[in-house]
VOPAGU-2260 file (C-alpha; in pm, 1 decimal, decimal comma):
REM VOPAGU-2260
SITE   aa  ch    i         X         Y         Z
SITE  UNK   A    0   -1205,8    -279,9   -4192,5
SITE  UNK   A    1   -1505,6    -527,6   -4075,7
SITE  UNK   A    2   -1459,1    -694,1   -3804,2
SITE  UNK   A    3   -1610,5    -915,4   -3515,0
SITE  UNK   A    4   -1617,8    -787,3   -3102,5
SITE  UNK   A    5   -1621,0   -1084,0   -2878,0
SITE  UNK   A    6   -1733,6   -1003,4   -2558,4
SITE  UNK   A    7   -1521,8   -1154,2   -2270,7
SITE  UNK   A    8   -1569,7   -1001,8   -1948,9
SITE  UNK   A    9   -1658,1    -698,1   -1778,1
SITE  UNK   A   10   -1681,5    -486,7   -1440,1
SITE  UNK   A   11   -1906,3    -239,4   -1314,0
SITE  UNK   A   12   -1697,0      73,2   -1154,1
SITE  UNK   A   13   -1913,8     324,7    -888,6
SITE  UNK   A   14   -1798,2     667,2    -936,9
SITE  UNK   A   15   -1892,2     951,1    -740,7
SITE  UNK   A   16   -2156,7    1093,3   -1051,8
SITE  UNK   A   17   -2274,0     693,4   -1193,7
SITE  UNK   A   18   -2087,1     462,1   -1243,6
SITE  UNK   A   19   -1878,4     296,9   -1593,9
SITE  UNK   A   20   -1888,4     -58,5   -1750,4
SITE  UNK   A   21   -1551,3    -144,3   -1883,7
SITE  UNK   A   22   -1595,7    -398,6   -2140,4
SITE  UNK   A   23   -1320,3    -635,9   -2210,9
SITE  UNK   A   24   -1352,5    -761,3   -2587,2
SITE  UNK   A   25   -1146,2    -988,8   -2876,8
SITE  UNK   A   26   -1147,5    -765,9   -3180,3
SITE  UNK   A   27   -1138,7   -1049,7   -3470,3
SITE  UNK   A   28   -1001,0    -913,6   -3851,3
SITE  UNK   A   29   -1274,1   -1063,6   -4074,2
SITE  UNK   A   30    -978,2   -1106,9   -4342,1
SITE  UNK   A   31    -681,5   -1172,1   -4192,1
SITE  UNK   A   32    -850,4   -1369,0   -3833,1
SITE  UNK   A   33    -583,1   -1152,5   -3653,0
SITE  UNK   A   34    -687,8   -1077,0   -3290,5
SITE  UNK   A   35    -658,8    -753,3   -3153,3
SITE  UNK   A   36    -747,9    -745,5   -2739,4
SITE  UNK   A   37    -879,2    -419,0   -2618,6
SITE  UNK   A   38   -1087,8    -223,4   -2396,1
SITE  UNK   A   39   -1425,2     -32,6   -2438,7
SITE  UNK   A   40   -1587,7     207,1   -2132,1
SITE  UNK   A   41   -1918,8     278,4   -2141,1
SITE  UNK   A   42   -1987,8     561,2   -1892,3
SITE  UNK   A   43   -2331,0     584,7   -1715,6
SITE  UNK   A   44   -2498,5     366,7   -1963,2
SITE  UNK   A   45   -2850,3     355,8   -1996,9
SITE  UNK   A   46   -3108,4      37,0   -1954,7
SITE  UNK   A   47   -3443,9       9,8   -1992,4
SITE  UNK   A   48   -3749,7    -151,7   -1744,1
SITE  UNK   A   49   -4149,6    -225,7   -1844,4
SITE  UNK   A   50   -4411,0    -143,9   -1580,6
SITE  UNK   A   51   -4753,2    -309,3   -1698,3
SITE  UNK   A   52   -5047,7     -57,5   -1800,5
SITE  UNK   A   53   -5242,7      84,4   -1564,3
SITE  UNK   A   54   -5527,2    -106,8   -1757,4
SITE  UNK   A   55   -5375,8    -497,7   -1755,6
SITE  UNK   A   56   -5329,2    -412,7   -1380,4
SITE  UNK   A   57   -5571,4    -697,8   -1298,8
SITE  UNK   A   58   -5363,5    -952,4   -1147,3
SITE  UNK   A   59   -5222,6    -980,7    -743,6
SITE  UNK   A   60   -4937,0   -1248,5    -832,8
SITE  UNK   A   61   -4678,0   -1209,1   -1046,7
SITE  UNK   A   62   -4714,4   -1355,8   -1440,6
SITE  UNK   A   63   -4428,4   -1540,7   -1562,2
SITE  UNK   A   64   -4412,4   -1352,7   -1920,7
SITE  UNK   A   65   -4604,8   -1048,0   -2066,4
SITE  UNK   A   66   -4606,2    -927,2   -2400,9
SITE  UNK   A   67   -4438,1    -609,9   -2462,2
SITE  UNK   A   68   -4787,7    -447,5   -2579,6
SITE  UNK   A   69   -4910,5    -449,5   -2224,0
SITE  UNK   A   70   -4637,7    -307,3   -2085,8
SITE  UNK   A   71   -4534,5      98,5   -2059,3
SITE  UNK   A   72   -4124,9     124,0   -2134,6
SITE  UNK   A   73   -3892,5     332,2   -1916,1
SITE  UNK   A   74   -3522,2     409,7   -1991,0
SITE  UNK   A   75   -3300,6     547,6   -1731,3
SITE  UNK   A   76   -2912,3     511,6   -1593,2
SITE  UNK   A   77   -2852,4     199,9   -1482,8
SITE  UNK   A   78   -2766,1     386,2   -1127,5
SITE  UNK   A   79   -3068,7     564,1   -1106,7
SITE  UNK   A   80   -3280,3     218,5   -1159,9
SITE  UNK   A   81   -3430,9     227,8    -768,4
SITE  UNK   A   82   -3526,1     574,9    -789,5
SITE  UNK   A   83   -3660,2     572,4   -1126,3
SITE  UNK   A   84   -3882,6     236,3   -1034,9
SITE  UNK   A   85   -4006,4     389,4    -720,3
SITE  UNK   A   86   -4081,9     686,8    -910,1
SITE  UNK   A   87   -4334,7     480,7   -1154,6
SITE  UNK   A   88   -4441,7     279,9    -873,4
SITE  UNK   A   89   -4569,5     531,6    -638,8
SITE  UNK   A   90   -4427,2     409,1    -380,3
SITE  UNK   A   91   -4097,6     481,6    -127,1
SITE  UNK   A   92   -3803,2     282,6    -117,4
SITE  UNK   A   93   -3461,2     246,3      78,5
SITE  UNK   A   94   -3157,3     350,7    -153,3
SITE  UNK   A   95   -3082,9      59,5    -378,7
SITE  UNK   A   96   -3317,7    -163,1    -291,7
SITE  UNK   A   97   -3393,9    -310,6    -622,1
SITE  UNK   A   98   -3500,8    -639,9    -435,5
SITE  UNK   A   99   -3810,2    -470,5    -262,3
SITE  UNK   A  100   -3896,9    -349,6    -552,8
SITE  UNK   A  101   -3921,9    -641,8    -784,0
SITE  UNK   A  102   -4173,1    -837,5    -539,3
SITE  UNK   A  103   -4415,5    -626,1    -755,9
SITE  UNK   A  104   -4621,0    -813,1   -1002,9
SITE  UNK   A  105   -4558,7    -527,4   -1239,2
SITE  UNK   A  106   -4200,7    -489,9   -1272,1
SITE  UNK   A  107   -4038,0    -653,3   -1580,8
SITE  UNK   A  108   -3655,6    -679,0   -1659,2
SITE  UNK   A  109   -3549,6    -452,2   -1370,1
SITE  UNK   A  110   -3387,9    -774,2   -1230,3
SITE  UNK   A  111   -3145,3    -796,9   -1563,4
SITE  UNK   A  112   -2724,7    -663,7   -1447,0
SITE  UNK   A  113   -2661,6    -387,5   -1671,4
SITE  UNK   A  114   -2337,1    -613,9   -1742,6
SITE  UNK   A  115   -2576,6    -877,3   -1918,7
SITE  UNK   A  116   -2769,5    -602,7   -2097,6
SITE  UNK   A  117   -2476,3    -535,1   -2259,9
SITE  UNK   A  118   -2331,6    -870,0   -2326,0
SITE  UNK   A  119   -2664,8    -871,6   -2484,0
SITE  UNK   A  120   -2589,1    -629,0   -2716,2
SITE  UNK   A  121   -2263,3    -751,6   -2825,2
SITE  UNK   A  122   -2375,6   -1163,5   -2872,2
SITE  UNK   A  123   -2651,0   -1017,6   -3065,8
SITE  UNK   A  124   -2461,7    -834,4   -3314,1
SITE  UNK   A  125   -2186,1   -1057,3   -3343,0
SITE  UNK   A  126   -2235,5   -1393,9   -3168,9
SITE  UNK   A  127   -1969,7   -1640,7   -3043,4
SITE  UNK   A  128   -1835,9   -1823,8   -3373,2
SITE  UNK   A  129   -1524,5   -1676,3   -3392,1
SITE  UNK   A  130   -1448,4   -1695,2   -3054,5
SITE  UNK   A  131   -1068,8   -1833,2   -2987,6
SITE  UNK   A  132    -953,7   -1772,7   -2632,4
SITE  UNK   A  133    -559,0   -1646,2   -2509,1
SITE  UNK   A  134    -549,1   -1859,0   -2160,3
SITE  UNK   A  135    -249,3   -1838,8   -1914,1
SITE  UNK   A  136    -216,3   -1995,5   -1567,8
SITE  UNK   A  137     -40,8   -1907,1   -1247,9
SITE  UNK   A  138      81,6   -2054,7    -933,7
SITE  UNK   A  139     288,2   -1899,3    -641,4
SITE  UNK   A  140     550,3   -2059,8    -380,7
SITE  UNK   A  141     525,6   -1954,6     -14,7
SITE  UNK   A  142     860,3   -1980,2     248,5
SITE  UNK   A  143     775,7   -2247,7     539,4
SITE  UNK   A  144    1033,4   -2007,1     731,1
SITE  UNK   A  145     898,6   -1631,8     646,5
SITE  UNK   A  146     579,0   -1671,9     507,9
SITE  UNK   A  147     708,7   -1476,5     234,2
SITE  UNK   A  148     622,5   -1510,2    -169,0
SITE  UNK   A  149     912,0   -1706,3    -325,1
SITE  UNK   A  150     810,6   -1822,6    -656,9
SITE  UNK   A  151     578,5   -1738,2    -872,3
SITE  UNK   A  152     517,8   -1882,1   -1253,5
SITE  UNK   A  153     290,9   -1772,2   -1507,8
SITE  UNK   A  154     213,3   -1895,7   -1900,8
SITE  UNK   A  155      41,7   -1715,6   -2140,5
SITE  UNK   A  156     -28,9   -1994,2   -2387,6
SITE  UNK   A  157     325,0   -2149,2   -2441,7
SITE  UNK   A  158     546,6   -1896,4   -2283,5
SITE  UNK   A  159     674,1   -1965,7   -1900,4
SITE  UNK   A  160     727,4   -1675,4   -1670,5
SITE  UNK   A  161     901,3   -1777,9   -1360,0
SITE  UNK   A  162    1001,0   -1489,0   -1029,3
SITE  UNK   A  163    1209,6   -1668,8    -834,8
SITE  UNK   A  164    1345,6   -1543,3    -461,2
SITE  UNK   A  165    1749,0   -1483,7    -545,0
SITE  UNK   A  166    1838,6   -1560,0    -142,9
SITE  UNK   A  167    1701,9   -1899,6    -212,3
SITE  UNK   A  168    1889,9   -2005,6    -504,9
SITE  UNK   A  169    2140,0   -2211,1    -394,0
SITE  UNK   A  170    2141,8   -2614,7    -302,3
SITE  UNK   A  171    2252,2   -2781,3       1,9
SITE  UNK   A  172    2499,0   -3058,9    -109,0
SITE  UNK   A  173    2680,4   -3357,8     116,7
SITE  UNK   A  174    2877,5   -3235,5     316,4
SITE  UNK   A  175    2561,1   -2989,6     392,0
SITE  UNK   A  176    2749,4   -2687,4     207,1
SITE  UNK   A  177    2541,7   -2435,2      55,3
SITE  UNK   A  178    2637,5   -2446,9    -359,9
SITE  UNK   A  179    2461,9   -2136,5    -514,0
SITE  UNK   A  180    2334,5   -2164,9    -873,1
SITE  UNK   A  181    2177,9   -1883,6   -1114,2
SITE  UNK   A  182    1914,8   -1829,0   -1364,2
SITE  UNK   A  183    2171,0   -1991,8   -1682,7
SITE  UNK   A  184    2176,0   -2283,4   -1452,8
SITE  UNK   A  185    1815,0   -2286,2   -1427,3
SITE  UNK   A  186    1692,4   -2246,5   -1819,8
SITE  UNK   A  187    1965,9   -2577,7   -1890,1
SITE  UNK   A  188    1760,7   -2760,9   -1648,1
SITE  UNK   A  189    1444,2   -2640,5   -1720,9
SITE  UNK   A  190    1496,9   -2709,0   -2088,3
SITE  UNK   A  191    1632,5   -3104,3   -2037,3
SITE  UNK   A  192    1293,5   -3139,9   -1775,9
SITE  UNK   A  193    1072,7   -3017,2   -1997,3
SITE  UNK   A  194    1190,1   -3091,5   -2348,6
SITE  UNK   A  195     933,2   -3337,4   -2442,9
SITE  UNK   A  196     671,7   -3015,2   -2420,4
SITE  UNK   A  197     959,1   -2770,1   -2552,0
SITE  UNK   A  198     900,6   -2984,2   -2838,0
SITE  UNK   A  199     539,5   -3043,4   -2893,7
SITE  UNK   A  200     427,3   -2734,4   -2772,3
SITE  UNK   A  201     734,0   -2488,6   -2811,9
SITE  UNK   A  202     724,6   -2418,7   -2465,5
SITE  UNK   A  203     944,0   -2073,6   -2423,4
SITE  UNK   A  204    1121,0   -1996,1   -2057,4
SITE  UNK   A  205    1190,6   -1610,7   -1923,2
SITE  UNK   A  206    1286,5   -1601,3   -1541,3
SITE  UNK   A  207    1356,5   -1324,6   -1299,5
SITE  UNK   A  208    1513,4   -1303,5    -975,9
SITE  UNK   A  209    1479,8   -1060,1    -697,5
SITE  UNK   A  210    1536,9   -1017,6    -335,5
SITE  UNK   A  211    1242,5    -832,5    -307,3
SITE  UNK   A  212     919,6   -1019,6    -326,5
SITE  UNK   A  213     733,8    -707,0    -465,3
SITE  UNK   A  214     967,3    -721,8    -740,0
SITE  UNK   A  215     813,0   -1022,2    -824,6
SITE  UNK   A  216     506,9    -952,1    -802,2
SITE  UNK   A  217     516,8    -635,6   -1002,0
SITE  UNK   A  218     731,5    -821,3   -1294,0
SITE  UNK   A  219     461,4   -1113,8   -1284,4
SITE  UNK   A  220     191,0    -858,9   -1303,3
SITE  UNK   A  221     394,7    -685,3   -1589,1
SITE  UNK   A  222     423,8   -1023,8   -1783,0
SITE  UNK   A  223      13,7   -1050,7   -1736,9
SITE  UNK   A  224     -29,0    -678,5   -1861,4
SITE  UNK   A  225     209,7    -681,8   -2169,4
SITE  UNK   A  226      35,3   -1034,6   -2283,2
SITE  UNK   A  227    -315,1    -870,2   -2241,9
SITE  UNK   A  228    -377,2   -1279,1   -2157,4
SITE  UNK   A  229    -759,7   -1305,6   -2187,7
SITE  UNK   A  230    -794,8   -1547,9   -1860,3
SITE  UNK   A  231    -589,5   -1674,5   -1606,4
SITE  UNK   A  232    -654,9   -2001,9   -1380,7
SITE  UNK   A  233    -548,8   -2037,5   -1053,9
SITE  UNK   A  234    -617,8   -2382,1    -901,8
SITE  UNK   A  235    -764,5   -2315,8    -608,6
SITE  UNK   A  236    -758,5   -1921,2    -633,5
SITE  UNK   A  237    -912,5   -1896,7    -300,3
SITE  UNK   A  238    -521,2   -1936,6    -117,4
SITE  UNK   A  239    -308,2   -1790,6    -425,7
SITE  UNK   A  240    -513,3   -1414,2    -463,0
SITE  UNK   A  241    -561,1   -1373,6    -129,6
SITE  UNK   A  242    -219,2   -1455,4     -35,7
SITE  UNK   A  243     -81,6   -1214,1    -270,4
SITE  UNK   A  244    -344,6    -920,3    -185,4
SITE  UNK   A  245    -264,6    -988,0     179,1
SITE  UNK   A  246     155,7    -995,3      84,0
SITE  UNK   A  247     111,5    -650,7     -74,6
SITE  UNK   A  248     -75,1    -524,3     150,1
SITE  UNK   A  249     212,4    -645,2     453,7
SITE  UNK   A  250     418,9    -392,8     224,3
SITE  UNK   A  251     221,9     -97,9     252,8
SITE  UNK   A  252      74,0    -103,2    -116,3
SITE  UNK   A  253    -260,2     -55,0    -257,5
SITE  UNK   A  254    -392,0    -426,9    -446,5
SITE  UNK   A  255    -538,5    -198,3    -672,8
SITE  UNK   A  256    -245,1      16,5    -804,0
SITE  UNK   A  257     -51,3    -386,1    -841,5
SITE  UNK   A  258    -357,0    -545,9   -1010,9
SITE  UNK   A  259    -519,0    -283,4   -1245,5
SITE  UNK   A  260    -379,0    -293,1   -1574,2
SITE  UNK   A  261    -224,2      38,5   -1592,6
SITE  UNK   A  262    -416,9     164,8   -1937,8
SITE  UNK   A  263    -746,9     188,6   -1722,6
SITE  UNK   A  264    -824,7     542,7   -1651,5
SITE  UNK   A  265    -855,0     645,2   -1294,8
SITE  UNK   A  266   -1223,9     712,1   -1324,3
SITE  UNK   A  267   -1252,9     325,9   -1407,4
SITE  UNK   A  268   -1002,8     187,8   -1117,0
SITE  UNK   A  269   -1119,9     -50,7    -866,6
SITE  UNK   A  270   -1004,1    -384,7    -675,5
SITE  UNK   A  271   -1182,6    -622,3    -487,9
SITE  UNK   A  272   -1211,9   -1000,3    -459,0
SITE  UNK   A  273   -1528,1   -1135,2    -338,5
SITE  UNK   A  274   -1490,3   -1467,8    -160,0
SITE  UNK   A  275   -1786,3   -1696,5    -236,4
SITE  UNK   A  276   -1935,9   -1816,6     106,9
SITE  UNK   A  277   -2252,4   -1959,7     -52,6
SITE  UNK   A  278   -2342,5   -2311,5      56,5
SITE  UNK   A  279   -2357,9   -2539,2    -171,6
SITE  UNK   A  280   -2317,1   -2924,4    -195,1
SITE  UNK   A  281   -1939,9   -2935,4    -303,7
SITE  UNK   A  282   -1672,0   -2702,0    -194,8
SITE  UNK   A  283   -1551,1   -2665,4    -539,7
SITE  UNK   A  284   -1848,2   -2542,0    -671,3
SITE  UNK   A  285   -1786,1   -2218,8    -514,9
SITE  UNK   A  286   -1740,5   -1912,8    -748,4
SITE  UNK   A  287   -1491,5   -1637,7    -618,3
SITE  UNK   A  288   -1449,2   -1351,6    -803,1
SITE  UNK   A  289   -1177,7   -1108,6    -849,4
SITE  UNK   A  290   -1273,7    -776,9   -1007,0
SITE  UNK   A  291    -925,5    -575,3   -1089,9
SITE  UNK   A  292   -1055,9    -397,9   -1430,0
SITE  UNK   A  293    -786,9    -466,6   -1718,2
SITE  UNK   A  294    -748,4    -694,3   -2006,3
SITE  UNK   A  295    -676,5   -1006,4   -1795,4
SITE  UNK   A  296    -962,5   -1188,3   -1576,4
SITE  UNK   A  297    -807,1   -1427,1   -1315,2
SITE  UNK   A  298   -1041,8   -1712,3   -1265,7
SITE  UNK   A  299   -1065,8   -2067,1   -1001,7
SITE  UNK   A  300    -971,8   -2319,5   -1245,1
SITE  UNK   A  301   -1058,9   -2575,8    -979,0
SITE  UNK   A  302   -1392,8   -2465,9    -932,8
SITE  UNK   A  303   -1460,9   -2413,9   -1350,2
SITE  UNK   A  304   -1330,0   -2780,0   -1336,5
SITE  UNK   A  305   -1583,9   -2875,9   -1105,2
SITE  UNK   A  306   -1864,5   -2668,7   -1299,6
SITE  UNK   A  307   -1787,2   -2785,6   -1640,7
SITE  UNK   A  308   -1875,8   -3172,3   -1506,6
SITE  UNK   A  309   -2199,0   -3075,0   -1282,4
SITE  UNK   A  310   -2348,2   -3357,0   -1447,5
SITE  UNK   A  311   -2098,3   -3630,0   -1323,2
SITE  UNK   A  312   -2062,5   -3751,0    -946,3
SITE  UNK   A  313   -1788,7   -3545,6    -788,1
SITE  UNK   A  314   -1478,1   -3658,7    -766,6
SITE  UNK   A  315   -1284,3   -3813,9    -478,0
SITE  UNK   A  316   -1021,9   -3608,2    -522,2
SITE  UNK   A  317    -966,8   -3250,6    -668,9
SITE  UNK   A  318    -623,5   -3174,2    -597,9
SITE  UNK   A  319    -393,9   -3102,2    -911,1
SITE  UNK   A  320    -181,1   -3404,9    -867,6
SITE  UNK   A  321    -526,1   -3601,7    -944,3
SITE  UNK   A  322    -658,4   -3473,1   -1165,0
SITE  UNK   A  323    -366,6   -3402,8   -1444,9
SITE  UNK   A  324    -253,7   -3788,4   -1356,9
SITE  UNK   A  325    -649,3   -3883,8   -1508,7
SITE  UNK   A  326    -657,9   -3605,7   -1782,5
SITE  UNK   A  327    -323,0   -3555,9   -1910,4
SITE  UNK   A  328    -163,3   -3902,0   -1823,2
SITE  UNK   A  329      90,4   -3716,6   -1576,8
SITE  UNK   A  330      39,8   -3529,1   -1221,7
SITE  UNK   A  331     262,7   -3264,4   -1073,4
SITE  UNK   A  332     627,4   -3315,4    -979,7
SITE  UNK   A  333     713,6   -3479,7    -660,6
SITE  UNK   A  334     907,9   -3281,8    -389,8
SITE  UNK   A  335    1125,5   -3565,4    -386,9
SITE  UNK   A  336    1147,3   -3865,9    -141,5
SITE  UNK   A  337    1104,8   -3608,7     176,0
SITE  UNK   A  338     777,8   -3479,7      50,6
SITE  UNK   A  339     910,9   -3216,4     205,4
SITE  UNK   A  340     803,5   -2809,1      97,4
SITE  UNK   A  341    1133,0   -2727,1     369,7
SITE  UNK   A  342    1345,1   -2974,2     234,1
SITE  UNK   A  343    1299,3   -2863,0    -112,1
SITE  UNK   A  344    1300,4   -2519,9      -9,4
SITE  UNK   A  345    1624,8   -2509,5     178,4
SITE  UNK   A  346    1830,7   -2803,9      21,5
SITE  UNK   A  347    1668,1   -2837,9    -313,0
SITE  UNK   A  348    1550,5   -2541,4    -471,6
SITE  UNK   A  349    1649,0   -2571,8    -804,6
SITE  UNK   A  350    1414,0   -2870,8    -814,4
SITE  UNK   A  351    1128,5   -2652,6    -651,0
SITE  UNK   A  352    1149,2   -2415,8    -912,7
SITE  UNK   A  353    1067,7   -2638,9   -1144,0
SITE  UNK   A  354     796,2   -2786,1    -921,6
SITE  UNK   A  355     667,8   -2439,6    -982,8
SITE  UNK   A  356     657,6   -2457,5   -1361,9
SITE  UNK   A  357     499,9   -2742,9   -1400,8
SITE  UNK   A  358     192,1   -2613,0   -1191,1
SITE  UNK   A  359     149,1   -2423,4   -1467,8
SITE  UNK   A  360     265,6   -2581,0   -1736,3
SITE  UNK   A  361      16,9   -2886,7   -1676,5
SITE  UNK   A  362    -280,1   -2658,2   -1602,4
SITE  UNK   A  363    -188,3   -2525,7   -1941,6
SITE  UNK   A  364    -157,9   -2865,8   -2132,2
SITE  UNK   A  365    -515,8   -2934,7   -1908,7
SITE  UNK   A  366    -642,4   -2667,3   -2107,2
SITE  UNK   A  367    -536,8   -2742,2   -2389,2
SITE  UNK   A  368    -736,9   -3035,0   -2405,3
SITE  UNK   A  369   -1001,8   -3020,8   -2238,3
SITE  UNK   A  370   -1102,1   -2637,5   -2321,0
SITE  UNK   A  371   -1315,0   -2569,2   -2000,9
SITE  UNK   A  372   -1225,8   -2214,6   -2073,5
SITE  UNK   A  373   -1386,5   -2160,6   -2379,8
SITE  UNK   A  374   -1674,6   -2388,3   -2240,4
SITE  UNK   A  375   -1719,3   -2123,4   -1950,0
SITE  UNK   A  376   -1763,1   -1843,7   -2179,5
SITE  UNK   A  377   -2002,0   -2021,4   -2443,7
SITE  UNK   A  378   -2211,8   -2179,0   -2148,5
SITE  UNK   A  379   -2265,5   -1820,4   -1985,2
SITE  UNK   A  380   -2438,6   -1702,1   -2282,3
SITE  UNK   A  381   -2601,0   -1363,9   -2194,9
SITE  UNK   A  382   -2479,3   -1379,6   -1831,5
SITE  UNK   A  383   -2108,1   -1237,3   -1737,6
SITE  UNK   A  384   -1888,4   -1480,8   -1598,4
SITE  UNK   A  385   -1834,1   -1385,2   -1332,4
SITE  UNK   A  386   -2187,1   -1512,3   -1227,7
SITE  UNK   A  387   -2126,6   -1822,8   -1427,3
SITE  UNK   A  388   -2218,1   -2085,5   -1162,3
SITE  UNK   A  389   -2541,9   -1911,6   -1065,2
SITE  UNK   A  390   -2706,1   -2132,2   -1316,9
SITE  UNK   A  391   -3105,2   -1991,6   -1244,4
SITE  UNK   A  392   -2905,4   -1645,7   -1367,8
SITE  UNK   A  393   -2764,1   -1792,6   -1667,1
SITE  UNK   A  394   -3104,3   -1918,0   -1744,9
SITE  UNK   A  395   -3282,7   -1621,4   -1677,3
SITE  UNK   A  396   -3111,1   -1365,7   -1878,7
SITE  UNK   A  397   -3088,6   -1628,4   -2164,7
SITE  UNK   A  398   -3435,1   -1637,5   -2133,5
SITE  UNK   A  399   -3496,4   -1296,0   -2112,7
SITE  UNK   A  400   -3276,2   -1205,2   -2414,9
SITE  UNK   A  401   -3478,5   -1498,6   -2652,8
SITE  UNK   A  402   -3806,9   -1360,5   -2535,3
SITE  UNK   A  403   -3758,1    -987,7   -2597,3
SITE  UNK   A  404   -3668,0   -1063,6   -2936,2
SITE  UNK   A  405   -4022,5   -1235,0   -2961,1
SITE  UNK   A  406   -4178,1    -937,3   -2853,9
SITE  UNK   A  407   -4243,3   -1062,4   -2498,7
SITE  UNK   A  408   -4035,0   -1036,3   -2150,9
SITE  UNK   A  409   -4024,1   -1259,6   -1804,5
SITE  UNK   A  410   -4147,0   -1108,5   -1504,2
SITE  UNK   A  411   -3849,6    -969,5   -1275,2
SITE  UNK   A  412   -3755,7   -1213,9    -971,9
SITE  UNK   A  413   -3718,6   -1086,8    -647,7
SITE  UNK   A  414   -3579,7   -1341,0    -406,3
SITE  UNK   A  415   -3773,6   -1251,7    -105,8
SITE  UNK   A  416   -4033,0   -1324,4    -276,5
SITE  UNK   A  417   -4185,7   -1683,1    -237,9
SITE  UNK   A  418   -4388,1   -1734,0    -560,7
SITE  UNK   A  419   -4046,7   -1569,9    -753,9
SITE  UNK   A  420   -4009,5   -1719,1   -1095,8
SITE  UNK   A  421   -3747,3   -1944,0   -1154,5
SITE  UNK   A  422   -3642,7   -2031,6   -1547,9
């Protein structure tokens, strides 16, 4: 059966013998367009690296390109790229220290991530063209009083997840009784809010209720896994994943055994999230990264907002409120006259929770138009996403990729070195 393998996104795993590339991909049905989401692992792949002839050795400073004829080719694991280079170099070098040994003017494409080399290989063979994204959102609730997780939502394209903390459900009315309410109560209203979107869109609702916030954190994370949702925005992901991480963590559990889609072998498991503290001349222009291997790649839809417009003056404002009111002629929900998280939390809650939805919801209809997430993965081009906002990397393995085609490669950059190449 032919079909197409779009490459989406991808981690690098160490293990204690190499290391393995887990490749997410969109498997498209050349007849029928259907779209099957899965996972390939490449263990210990190979890469190759050029070292110039001994004999076109005539030159102290690095060249920007050489052609491939003056250049001896050497193929090794991708872990074993140091010693392999210091091998054909003659020289000694720390463990790892692929920097050092770039600032040679002989070195060519030992600077490329094995991650891009293969992205390589898959744009290559089958391009972009039929590229047609799953996206999902997700926003979480935090008690003023405990600190604890109390709502979460999540969509995968139309469909609305909501967790929702069962001690809270209940509404303070005049006479300042508590009047509890349940999850019937909440789908009526939730279908009268949103049935403008219920109709254009064919919004769906499923809710859960718990008074355990693991529980709803592990059905959320079930939700993600069983849609196999290809990314998932967080506006301002920076507060949301480490809250969570930092929530499981406060009950004794491993991130990784919460986050990790649970079809990834155990060779291939690994969790971290790598909090970008670059500087750069806008805060959302930061890039942080959460690498939890699976089907699902969560993603800072603020700062792919802010990316996707580089070329405009920044905004005065970048909170959600603002910037659905200008794109989707509507901002978030109010909490109500008393502006008031406690107030909504404690008197109001049925209200909050569908505060909570429409974080989501309008992120979704965001994306909907606008299709930043598609952008993201079209404007990365050879480079993984995950380095998407390093824009001298995006240009360098594009570059890198035309050239070798034409016979030719760039020089590898080392960034201690001063006279380093820059596409």
């Amino acid at each position: 059966m032919p079909h197409d393998e779009i490459f989406l996104h991808s981690c690098v795993v160490k293990t204690f013998d190499g290391e393995n590339v887990i490749i997410r991909i969109s498997e498209i049905d050349h007849d029928t367009n259907a779209i099957t989401p899965k996972l390939k692992i490449i263990k210990n792949p190979k890469r190759s690296f050029y070292v110039t002839k001994p004999k076109f050795r005539t030159h102290k400073f690095k060249k920007e390109v050489a052609p491939l004829t003056e250049l001896d080719r050497y193929d090794c694991y991708n872990y074993e790229l140091p010693q392999k280079l210091s091998e054909v170099l003659g020289v000694y070098s720390k463990r790892n220290d692929i920097r050092a040994l770039c600032k040679s003017p002989y070195v060519y494409g030992a600077d490329i991530k094995i991650e891009a080399l293969i992205k390589m290989r898959f744009l290559n063979k089958y391009g972009l063209n039929r590229l047609k994204l799953r996206t999902g959102f997700l926003d979480i609730e935090t008690s003023i009083e405990n600190k604890n997780i109390i709502l979460i939502s999540y969509t995968h394209e139309n469909k609305v997840y909501t967790a929702i903390a069962k001690q809270y459900m209940f509404e303070t009315d005049a006479n300042g009784n508590r009047v509890p309410f349940d999850l019937n109560e909440v789908m009526r209203v939730a279908k009268i809010e949103y049935k403008k979107y219920i109709n254009q869109y064919g919004f769906t609702f499923e809710l859960f209720e718990s008074t355990n916030e693991m529980d709803l954190i592990k059905w959320i994370m079930a939700r993600i896994f069983e849609n196999k949702t290809d990314f998932i925005g967080i506006w301002n992901m920076n507060f949301d994943i480490p809250y969570i991480i930092n929530r499981i963590k406060a009950h004794g559990l491993n991130p990784k055994d919460i986050f990790v889609h649970p079809e990834v072998p155990n060779d291939c498991r690994t969790f971290y999230y790598r909090q970008d503290n670059s500087k750069v001349s806008h805060m959302t222009l930061k890039w942080h990264w959460l690498t939890a291997p699976g089907y699902s790649q969560f993603i800072d839809s603020m700062g792919l907002f802010s990316q996707c417009r580089r070329t405009s003056k920044f905004r005065t404002s970048y909170t959600l409120d603002s910037v659905l009111k200008d794109y989707i002629d509507t901002g978030k929900k109010t909490l109500g006259d008393e502006g008031s998280h406690y107030v909504m939390q404690t008197q109001r809650f049925k209200e909050y929770i569908l505060y909570n939805m429409f974080d989501v919801i309008g992120l979704q209809l965001l994306e909907w138009k606008n299709q930043d997430m598609t952008q993201m993965v079209i404007y990365s081009g050879e480079t993984p996403v995950g380095s998407f906002s390093y824009r001298t990397v995006v240009t360098t393995n594009k570059l890198y990729n035309a050239l070798m085609k034409k016979g030719m490669i760039p020089s590898s950059v080392s960034y201690e070195d001063p006279l380093k190449f820059i596409a």
